[in-house]
N, C-alpha and C positions, 0 to 999 in steps of 0.2 A: 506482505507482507505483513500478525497480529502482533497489537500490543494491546495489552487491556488498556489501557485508559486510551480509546481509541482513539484518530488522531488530537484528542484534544484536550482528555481528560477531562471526557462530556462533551466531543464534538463528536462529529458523524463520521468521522474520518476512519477507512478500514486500514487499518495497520497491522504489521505483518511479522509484528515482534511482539509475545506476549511478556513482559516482562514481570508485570503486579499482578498479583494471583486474586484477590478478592473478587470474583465475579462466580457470577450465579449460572446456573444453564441456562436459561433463558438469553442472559447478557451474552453468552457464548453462542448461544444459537443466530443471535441478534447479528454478530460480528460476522459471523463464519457466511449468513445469507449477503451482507454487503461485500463481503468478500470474493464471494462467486458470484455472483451480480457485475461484482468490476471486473472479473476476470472475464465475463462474456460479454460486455460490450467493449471493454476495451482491449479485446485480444491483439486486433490488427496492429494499432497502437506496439502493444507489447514486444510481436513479433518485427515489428520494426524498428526496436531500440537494438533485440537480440543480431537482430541481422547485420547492424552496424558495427556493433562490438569488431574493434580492430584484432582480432586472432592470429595471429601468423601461423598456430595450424589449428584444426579442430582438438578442439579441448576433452580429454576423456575423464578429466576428474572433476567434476564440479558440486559447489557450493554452494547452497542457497539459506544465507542465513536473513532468519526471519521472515521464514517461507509461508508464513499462514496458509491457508487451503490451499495453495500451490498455483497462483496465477504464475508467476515467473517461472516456478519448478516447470510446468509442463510447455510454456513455452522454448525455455533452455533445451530439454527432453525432443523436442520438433527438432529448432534449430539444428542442436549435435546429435545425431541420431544414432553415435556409437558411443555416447557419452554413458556414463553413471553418475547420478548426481544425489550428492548428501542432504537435504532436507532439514534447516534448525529450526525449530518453533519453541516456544517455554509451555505452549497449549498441548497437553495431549489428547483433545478432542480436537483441535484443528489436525494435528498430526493425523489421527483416525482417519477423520473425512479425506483428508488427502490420499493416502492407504487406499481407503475405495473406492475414490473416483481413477489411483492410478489400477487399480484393480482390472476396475468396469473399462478403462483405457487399453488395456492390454501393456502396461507399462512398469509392471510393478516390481519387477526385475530387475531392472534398472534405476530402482530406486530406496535409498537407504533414508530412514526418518528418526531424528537423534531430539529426545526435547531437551531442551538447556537454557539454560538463562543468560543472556549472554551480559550482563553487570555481573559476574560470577568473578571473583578470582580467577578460579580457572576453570578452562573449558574442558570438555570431554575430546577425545582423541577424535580429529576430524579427517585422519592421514595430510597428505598434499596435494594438493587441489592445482591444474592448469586455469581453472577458473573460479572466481568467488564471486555472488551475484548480492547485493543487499539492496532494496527495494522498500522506498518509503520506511524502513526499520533503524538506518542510522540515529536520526534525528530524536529518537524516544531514548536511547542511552546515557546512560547518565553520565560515563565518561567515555565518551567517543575515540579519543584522543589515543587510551589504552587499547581498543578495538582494534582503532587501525593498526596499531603495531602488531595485536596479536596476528592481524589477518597478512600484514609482514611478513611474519615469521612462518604462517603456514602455506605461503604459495611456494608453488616451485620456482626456480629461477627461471624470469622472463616470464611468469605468469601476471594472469589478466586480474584485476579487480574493478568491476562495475557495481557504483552506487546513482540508484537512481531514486529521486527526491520527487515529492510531488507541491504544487505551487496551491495547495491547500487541496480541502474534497470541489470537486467539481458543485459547479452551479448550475442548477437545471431550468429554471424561469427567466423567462425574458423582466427584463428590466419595471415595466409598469404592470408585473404581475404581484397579488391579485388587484384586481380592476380597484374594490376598495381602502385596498394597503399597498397603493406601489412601493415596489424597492423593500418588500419585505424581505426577502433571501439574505440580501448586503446587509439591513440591519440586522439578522440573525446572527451573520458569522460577525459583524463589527461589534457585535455583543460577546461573544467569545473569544475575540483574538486576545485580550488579557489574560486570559487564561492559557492561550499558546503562550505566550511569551512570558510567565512565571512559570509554566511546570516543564515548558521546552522549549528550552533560547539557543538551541542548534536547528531548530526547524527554520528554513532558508537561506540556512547556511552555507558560506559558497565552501563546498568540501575540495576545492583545486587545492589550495595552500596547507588544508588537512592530510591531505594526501600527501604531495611532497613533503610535508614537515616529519611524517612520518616513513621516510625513505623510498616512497615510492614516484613511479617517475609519470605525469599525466600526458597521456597523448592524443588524450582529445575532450571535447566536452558538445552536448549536441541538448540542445532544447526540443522538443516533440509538443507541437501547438494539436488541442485537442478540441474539436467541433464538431461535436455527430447531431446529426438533426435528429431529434427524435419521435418526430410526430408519424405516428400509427404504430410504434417500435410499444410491443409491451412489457418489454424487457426493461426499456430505458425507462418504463413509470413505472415499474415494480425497483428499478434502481433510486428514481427520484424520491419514492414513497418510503422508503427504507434508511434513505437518507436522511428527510425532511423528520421522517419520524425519529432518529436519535439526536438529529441538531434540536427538535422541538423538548424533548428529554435534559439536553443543556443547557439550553436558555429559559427555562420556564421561571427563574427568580431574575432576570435579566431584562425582559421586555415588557414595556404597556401591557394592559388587560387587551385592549385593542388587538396588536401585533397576535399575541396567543390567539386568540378566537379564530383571527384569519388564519392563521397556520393550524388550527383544528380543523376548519372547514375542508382544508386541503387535504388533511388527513383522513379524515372521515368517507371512507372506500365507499356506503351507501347513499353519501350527497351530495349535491348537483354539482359544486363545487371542489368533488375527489380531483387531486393530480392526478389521478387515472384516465381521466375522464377531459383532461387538455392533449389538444394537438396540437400545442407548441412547445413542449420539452424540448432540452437543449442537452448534450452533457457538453460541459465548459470547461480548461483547464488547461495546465502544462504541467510537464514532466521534463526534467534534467536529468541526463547521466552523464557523468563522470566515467570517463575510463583510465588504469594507472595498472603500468607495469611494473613489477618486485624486476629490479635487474639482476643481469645475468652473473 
């Protein structure tokens, strides 16, 4: 799921709707690494929201709006495997990178990449979709409320709509980490939640009553408890490293001189104190999805 002001607008959070255009290549680069980073450790995760998804048949038109690099695209693409799925991003370099990883997939045939903004008036022609997937991307719209209806209007009847919501960016340190800053992580993001909650007060939003209010009918909602150990996993400390490095990015006028330095230590890939260099990483987290049928 990209949005430029990624989950946090200066948090670490990879988001999957690019909405605000001011970012640099680097910022993009930056995103697009957390983005496939969460898409491979949390694939299994992934594939186990799409496998729940209540379908009454295999879907051949699908949706993925606020597809960022394509964590959802290519696991929806597993799942339905006679599927074609539309792709929405506002980034046309997340678009790209997706392009060639469906490429290098052998998948790219079955895949259409449209960029759009979706705070737009109006959207670009998406046909009709038996399924619409949005993933961590509702929550950065500025009127959600008009979304849902749009996305109303484009399913077919008895078609599926899955929004799935994440319960902030995962947490990768255990609680009394580092040894001389415990509990630095929580003050990090407890440093930032005001700023989730000024520039997005739909983020935890229970989207059941969104949905219905928007005519849709909800037939199920499933929370997905998220625990990978991570230690020897170098995946999961090139994820934690990437992370700590854009949450340290937002709070750097936020915390003590103290808190920063420990979170530089951590950062710092050639000292003794690199998160690279712990065998106790964690990725910590949940995810909710929502699922809601356009009736017939």
């Amino acid at each position: 799921m990209t949005h430029t002001h990624p989950h946090t607008h200066g948090g670490p959070h990879p988001t999957h709707h690019t909405q605000h255009k001011q970012h640099t290549a680097d910022e993009l680069a930056d995103q697009a690494e957390i983005l496939d980073l969460d898409a491979e450790v949390l694939a299994g995760h992934i594939a186990a929201i799409t496998a729940w998804l209540p379908a009454e048949s295999a879907p051949r038109r699908i949706i993925d709006l606020g597809c960022g690099t394509g964590a959802g695209t290519f696991a929806l693409l597993d799942r339905f495997p006679e599927a074609q799925v539309t792709a929405v991003d506002s980034s046309a370099e997340h678009l790209r990178r997706l392009r060639e990883k469906a490429g290098a997939a052998g998948v790219l045939e079955r895949l259409r990449t449209v960029q759009a903004d979706l705070d737009a008036a109006d959207w670009p022609e998406l046909g009709t979709p038996d399924l619409v997937w949005a993933s961590a991307s509702m929550h950065h719209l500025a009127d959600p409320d008009r979304a849902l209806l749009r996305v109303h209007e484009l399913l077919a009847p008895s078609g599926l709509f899955a929004v799935v919501e994440l319960a902030g960016f995962p947490r990768f340190l255990p609680a009394d980490a580092p040894a001389d800053r415990p509990g630095l992580e929580e003050r990090c993001h407890a440093a930032i939640e005001p700023r989730h909650a000024e520039h997005m007060p739909h983020r935890g939003a229970d989207w059941g009553p969104m949905l219905t209010a928007a005519g849709l009918t909800v037939e199920g909602e499933r929370t997905v408890t998220v625990d990978i150990d991570g230690a020897g996993d170098p995946t999961v400390g090139r994820y934690a490293l990437a992370g700590l490095r854009r949450l340290r990015h937002s709070v750097a006028d936020a915390l003590p001189p103290e808190d920063l330095a420990a979170l530089d230590r951590l950062l710092d890939t050639d000292g003794p104190h690199s998160v690279l260099r712990r065998d106790d990483l964690a990725v910590r987290t949940e995810r909710t999805v929502w699922a809601a049928r356009r009736p017939r």
